[in-house]
MARDREN-591579 format. One record per residue: residue in three letters; x, y, z of N, C-alpha, C in turn. Coordinates in pm, whole numbers, m for minus. Atoms other than C-alpha are relative to their C-alpha. Layout:
<rs>
{r 'ALA' {X Y Z} {X Y Z} {X Y Z}}
...
</rs>
This chain:
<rs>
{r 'UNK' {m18 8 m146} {11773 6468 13655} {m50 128 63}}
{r 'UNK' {90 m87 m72} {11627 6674 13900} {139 148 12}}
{r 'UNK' {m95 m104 27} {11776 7054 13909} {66 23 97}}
{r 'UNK' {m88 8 m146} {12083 7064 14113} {6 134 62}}
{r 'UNK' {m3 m163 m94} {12007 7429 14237} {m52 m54 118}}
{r 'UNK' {19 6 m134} {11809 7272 14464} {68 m80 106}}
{r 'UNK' {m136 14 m104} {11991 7171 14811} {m35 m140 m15}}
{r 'UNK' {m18 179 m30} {12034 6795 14784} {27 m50 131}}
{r 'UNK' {m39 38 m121} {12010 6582 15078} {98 m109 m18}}
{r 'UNK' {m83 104 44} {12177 6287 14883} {m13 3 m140}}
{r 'UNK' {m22 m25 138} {12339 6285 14614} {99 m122 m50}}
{r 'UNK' {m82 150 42} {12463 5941 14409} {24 41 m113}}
{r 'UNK' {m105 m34 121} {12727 5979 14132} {40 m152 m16}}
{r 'UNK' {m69 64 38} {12851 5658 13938} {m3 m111 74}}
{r 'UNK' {m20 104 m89} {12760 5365 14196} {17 m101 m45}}
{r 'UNK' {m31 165 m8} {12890 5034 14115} {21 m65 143}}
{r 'UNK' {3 118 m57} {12858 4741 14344} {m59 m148 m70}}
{r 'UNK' {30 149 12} {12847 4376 14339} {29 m93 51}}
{r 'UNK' {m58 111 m118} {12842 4055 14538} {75 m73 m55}}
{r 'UNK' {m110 102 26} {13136 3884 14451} {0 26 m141}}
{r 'UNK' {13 m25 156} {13104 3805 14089} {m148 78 m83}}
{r 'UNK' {146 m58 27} {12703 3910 14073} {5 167 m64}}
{r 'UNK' {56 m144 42} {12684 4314 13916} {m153 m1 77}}
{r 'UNK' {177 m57 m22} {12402 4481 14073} {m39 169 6}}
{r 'UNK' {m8 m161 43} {12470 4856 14063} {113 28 m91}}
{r 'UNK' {m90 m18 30} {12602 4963 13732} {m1 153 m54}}
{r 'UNK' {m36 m143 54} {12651 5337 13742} {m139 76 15}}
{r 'UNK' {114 m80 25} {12341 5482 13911} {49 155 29}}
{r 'UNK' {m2 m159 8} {12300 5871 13930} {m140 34 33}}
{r 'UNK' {114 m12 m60} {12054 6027 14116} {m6 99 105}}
{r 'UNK' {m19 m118 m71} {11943 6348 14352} {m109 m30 99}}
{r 'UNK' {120 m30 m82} {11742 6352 14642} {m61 147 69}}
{r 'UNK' {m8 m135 m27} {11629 6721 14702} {m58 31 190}}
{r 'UNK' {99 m24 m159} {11516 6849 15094} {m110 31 m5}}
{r 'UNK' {161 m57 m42} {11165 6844 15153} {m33 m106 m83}}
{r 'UNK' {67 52 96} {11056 6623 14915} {m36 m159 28}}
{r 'UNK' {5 157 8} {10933 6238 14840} {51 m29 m111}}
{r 'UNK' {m71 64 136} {11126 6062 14586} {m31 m148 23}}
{r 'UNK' {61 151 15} {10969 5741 14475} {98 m107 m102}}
{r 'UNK' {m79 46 44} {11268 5479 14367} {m61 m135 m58}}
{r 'UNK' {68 100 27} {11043 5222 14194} {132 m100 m121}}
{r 'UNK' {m67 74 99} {11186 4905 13980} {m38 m119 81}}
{r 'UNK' {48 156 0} {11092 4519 13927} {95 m70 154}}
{r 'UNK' {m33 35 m150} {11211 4271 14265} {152 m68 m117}}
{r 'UNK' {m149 22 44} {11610 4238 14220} {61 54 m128}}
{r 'UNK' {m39 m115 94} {11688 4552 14017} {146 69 84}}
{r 'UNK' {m131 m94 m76} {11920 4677 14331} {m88 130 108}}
{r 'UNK' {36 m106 m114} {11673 4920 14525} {29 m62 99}}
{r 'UNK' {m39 69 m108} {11748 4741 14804} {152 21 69}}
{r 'UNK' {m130 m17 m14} {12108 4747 14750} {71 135 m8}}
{r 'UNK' {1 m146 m18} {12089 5118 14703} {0 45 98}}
{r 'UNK' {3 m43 m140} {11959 5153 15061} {76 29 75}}
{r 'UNK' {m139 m14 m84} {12276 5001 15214} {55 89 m60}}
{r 'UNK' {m110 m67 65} {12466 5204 15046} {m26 211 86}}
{r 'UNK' {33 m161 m95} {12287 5555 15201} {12 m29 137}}
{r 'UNK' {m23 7 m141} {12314 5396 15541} {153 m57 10}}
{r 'UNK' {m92 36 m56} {12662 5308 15526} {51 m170 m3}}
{r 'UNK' {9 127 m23} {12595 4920 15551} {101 m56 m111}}
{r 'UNK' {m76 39 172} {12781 4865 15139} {80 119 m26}}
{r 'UNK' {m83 m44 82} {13100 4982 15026} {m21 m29 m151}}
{r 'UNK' {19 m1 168} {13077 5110 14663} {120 m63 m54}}
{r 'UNK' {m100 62 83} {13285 4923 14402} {80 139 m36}}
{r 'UNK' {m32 m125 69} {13335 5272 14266} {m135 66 4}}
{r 'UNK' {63 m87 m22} {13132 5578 14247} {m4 29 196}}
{r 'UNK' {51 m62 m134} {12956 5777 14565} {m90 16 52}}
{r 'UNK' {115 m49 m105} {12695 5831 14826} {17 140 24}}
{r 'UNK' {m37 m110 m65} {12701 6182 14973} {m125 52 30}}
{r 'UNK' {75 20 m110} {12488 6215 15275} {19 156 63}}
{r 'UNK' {m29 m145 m53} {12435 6642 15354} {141 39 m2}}
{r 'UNK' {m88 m69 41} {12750 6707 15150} {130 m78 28}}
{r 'UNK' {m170 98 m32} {12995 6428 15307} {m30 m160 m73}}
{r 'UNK' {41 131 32} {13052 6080 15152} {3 m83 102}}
{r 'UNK' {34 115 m84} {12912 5799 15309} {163 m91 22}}
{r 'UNK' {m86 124 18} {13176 5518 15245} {171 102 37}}
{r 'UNK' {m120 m53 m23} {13485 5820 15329} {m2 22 150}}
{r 'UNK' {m66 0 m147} {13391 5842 15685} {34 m78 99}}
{r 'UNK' {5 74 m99} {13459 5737 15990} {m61 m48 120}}
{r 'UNK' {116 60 m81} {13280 5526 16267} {m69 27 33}}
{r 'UNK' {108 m132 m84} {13191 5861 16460} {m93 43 m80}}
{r 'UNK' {40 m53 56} {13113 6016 16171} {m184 m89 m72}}
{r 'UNK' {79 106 48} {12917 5697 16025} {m134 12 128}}
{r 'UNK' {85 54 m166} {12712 5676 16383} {m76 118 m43}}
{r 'UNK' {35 m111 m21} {12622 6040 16388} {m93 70 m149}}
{r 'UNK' {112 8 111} {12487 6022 16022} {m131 m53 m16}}
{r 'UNK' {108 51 m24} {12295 5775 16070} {m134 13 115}}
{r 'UNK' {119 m103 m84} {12081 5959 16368} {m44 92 m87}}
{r 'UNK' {99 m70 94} {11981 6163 16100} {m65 m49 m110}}
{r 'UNK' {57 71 78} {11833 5877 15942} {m151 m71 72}}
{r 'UNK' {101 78 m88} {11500 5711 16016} {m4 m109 m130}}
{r 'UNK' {16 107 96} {11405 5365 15819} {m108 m69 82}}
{r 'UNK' {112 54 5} {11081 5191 15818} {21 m110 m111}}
{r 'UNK' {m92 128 57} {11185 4821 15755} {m127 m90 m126}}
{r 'UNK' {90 34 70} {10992 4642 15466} {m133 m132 85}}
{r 'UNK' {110 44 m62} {10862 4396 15725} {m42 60 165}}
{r 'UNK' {33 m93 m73} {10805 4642 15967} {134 1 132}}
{r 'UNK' {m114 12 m89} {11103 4514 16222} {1 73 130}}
{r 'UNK' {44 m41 m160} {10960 4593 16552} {21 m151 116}}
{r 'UNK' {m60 124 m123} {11114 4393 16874} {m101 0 65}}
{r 'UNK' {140 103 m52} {10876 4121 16935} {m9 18 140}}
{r 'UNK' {16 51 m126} {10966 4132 17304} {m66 139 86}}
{r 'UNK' {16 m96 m92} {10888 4501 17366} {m98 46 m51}}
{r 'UNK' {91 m78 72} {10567 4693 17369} {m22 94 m114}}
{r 'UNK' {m15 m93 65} {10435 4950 17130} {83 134 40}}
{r 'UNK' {m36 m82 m53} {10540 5237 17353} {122 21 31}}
{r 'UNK' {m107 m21 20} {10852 5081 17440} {54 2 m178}}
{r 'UNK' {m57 m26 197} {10933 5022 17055} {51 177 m19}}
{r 'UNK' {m5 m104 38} {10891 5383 16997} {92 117 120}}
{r 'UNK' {m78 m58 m120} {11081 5513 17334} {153 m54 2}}
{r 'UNK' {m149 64 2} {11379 5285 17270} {110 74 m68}}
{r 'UNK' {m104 m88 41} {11570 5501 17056} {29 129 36}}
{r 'UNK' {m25 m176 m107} {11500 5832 17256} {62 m41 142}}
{r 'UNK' {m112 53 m68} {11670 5628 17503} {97 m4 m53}}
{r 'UNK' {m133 11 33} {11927 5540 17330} {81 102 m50}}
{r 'UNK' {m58 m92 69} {12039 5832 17170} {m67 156 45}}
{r 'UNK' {m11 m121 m65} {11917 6103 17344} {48 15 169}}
{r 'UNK' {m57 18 m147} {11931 6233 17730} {m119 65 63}}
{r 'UNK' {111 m64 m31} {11548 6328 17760} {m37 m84 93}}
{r 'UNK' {5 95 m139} {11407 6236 18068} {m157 m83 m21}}
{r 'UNK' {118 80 m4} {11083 5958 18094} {m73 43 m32}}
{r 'UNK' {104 m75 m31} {10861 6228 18123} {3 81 m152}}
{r 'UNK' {m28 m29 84} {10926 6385 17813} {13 m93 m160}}
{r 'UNK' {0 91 106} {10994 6091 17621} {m162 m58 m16}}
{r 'UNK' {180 87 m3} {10621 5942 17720} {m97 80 m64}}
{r 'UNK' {63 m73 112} {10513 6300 17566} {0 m49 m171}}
{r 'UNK' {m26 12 134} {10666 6238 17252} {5 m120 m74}}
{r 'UNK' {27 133 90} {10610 5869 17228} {m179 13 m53}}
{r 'UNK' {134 m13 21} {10248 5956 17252} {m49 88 m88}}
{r 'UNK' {22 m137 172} {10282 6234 16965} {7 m62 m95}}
{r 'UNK' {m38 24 122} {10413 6046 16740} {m118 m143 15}}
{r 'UNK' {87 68 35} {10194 5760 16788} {m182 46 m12}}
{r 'UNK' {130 m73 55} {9866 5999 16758} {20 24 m112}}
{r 'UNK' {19 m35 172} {10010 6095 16430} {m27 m79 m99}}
{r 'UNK' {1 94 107} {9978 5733 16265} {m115 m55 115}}
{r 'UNK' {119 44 m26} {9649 5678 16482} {m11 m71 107}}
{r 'UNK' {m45 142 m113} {9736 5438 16774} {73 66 94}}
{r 'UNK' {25 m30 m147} {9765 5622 17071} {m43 m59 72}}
{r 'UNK' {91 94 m99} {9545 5399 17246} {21 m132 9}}
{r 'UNK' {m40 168 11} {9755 5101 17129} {173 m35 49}}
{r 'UNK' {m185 26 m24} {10124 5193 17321} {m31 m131 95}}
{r 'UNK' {m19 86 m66} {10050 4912 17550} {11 m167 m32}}
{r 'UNK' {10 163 100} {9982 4642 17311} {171 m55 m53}}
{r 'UNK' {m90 41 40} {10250 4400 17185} {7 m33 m150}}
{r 'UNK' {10 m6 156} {10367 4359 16832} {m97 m120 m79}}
{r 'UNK' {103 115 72} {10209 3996 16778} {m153 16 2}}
{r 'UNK' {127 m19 m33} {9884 4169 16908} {m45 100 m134}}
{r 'UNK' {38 m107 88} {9912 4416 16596} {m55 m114 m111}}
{r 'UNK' {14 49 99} {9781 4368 16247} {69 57 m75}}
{r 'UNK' {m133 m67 123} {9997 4406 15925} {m39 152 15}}
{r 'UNK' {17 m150 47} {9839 4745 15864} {10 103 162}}
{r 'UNK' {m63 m39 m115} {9867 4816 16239} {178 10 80}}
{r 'UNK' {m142 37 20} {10230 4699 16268} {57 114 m75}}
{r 'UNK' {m69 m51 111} {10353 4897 15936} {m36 163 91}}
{r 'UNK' {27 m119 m99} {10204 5232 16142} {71 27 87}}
{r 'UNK' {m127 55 m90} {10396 5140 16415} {145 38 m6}}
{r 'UNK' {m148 4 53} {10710 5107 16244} {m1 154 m97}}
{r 'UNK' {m4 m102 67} {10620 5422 16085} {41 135 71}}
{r 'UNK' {m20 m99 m118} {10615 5608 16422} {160 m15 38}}
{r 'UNK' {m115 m26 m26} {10910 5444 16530} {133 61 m74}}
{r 'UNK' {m80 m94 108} {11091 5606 16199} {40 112 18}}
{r 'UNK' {m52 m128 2} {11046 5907 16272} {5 60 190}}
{r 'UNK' {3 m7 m137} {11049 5913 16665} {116 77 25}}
{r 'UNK' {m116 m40 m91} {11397 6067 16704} {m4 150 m133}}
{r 'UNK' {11 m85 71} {11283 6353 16427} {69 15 m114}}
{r 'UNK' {m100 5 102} {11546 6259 16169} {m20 68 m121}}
{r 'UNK' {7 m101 175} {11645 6474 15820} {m75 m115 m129}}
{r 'UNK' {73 80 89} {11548 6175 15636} {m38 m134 70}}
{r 'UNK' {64 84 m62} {11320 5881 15657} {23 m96 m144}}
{r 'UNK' {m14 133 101} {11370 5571 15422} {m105 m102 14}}
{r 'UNK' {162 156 m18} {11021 5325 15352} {81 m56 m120}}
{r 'UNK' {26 124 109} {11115 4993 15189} {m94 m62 m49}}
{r 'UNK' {110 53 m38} {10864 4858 15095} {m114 14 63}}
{r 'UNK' {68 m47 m91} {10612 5014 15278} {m97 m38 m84}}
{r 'UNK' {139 27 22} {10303 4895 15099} {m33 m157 m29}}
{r 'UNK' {m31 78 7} {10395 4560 15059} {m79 m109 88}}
{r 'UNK' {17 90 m30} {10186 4296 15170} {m177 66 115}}
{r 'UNK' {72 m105 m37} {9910 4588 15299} {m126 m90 m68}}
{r 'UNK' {109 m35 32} {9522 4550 15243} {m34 134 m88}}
{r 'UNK' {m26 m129 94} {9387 4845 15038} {9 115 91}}
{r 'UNK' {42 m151 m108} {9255 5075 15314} {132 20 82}}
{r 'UNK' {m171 m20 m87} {9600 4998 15534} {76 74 m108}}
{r 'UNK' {m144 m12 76} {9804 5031 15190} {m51 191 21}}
{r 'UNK' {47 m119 m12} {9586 5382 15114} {46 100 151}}
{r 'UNK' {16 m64 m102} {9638 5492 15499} {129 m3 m15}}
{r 'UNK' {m143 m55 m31} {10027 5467 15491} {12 80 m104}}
{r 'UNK' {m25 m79 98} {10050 5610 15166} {m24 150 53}}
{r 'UNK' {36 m85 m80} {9853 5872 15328} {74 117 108}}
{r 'UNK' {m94 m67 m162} {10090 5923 15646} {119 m2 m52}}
{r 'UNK' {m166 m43 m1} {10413 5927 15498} {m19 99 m116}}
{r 'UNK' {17 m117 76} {10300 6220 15238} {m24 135 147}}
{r 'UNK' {64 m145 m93} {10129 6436 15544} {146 m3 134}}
{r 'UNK' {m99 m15 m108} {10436 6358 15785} {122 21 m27}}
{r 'UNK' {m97 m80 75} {10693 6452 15540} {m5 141 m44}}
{r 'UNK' {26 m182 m11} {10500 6812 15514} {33 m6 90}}
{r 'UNK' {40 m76 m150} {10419 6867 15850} {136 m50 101}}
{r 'UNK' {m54 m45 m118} {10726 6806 15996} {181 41 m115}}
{r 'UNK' {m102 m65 70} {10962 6918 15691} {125 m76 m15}}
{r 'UNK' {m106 51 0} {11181 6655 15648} {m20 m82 m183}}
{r 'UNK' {6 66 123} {11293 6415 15306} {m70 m162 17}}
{r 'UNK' {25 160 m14} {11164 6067 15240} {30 m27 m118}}
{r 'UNK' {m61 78 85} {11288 5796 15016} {m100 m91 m47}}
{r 'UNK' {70 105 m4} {11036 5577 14933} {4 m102 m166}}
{r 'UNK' {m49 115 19} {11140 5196 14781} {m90 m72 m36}}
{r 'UNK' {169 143 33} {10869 4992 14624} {13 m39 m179}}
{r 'UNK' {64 44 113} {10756 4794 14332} {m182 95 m38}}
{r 'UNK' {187 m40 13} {10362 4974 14378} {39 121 m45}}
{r 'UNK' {2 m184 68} {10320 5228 14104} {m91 93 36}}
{r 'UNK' {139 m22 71} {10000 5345 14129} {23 110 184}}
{r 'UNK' {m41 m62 m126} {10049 5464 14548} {97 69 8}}
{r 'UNK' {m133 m93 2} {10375 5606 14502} {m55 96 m107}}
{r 'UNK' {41 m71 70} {10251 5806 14228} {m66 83 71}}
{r 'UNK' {69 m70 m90} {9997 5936 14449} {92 80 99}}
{r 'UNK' {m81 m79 m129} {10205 6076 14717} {208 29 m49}}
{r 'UNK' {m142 m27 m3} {10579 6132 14535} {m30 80 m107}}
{r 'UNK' {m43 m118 65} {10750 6456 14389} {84 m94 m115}}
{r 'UNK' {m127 80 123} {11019 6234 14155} {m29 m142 57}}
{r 'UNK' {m70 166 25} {11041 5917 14032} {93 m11 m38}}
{r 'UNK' {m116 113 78} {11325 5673 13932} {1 m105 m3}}
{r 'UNK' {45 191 9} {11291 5349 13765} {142 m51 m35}}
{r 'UNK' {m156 85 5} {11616 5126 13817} {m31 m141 m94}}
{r 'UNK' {11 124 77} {11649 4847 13569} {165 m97 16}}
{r 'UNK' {m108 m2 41} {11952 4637 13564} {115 38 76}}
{r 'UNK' {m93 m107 m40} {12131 4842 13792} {39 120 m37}}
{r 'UNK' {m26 m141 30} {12087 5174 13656} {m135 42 m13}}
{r 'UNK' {161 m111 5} {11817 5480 13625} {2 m53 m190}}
{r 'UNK' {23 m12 125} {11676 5390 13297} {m122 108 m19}}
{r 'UNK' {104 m138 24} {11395 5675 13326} {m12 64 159}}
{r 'UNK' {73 m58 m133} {11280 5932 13577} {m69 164 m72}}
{r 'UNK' {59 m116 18} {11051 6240 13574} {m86 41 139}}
{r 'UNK' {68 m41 m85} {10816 6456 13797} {m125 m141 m25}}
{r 'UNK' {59 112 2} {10565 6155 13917} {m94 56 m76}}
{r 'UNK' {146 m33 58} {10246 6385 13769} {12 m75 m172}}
{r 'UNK' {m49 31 200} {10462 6308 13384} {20 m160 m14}}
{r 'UNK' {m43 118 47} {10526 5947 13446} {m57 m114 m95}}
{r 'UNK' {93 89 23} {10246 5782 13303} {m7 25 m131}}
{r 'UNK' {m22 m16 144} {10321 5930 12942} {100 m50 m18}}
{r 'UNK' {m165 57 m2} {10653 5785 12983} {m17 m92 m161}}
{r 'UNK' {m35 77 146} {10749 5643 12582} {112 m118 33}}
{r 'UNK' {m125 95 m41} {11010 5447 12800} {m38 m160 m41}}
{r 'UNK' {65 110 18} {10955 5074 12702} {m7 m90 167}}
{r 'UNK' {m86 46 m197} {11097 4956 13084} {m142 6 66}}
{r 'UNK' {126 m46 m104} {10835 5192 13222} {m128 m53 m5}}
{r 'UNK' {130 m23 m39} {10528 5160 13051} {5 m171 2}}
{r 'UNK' {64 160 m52} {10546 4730 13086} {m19 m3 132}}
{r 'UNK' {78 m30 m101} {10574 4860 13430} {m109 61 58}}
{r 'UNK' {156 m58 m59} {10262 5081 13464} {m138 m65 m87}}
{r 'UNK' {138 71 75} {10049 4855 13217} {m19 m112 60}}
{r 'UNK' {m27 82 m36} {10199 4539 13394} {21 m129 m89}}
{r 'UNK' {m35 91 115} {10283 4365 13093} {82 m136 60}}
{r 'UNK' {m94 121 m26} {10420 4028 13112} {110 m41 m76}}
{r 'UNK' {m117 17 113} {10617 4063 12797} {42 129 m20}}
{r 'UNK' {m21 m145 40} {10844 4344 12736} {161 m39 38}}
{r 'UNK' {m162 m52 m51} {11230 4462 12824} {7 m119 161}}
{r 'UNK' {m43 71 m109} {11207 4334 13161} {m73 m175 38}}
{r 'UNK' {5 143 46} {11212 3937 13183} {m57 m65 154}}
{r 'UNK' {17 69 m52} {11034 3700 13389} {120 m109 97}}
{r 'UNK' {m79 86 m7} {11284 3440 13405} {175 80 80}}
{r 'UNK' {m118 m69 m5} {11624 3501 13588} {77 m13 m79}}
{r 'UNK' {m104 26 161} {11907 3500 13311} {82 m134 65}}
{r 'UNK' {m84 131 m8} {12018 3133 13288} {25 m56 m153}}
{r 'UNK' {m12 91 131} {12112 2859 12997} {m155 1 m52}}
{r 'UNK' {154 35 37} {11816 2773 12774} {m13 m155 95}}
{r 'UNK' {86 148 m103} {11572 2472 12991} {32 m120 m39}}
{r 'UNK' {2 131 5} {11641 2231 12770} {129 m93 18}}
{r 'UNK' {m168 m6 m40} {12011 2248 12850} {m5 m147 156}}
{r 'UNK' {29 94 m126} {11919 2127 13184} {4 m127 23}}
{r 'UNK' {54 120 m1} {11705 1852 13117} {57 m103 m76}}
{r 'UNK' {m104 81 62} {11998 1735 12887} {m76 m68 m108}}
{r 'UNK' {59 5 122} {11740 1721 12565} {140 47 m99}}
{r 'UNK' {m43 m19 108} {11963 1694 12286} {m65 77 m134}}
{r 'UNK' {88 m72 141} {11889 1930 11948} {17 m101 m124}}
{r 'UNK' {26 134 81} {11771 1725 11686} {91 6 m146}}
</rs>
């Protein structure tokens, strides 16, 4: 695990959860340091997902902890919960921009809501942040007028629009062209320097996250079954890992969801 000298922005100890009878987190552990990208990769319905809620508050842990700049998530209260989460930004896996309002408003709506800056000020800083992901010239447009790789930009601005300590991408390459996928990859490495904050970034895509993240962690199962600096991952002896960076179809992690054998089903008798 990553060296706890340095200042953690989140820090997960021991997380269990599960829906009802389902397990889906069993006992992750995990550091997110300040400044950095941490790339949380693993197969679709491993639990990154369910990890998320859990840093925003959304999922009470079965057991274990969150701890969000030194306080636990799931111990506070409403205020406290509210006031955390302004120091969160999230960039939704399908980008989750309100169909009814422009680009400009999109990106002005939460400096409304949560600040007390006046029009004039906000129209600066909607227009900053949308020069930084390229589309300045597109606050007037509406979201159905975007394209995926225009959209995901978008939602990239509105992330970080209110300047937050951390920024959370689900998914962020997900359903991308190459040059779009390449260009976010791109902007959430240079906008996590240049304006000194953490990012989380949530995906199945090895090969992009690699490119642009300080740490990996591969969740299997509901737990870290490997992690290292991303430059070391690709020697990984892990069996988990490398069916994930070769893309094996046979290995540790299974196609099939865990059920009876098929022929159970079809009520084939054994001979």
């Amino acid at each position: 695990m990553l060296n706890t000298a340095i200042e953690n922005l989140i820090e997960v100890r021991d997380l269990h959860f599960a829906y009802g009878k389902r397990v889906v987190l069993r006992g992750i552990n995990l550091n997110i340091p300040k400044g950095q990208v941490v790339a949380i990769l693993g197969s679709s319905g491993c639990g990154k997902s369910t990890l998320l809620r859990h840093f925003g508050g959304q999922l009470r842990p079965s057991r274990g902890s969150v701890k969000f700049m030194g306080q636990v998530i799931h111990e506070m209260d409403n205020d406290q919960l509210y006031s955390a989460r302004l120091k969160m930004g999230m960039m939704f896996q399908v980008s989750g921009l309100f169909s009814d309002l422009s680009v400009y408003d999109n990106l002005a709506f939460p400096m409304r809501e949560h600040t007390d800056l006046s029009e004039e000020m906000i129209r600066d800083l909607v227009l900053m942040k949308l020069h930084a992901v390229g589309l300045r010239n597109a606050h007037n447009l509406m979201p159905n007028e975007l394209s995926g790789g225009m959209a995901r930009r978008v939602a990239l601005a509105r992330a970080i629009a209110t300047d937050p300590a951390l920024i959370i991408y689900d998914e962020p390459f997900a359903g991308l062209d190459p040059i779009s996928l390449n260009t976010i990859a791109n902007l959430i490495r240079r906008l996590n320097d240049a304006l000194g904050v953490t990012s989380v970034v949530v995906t199945y895509d090895l090969s992009e996250s690699l490119k642009i993240a300080d740490y990996v962690y591969f969740i299997h199962e509901g737990v870290v079954v490997a992690e290292s600096k991303a430059c070391d991952i690709a020697g990984s002896e892990n069996p988990i890992v490398r069916q994930f960076i070769h893309a094996q179809a046979d290995g540790p992690v299974a196609f099939q969801y865990p059920t009876r054998p098929y022929v159970d089903d079809l009520g084939i008798k054994a001979a």
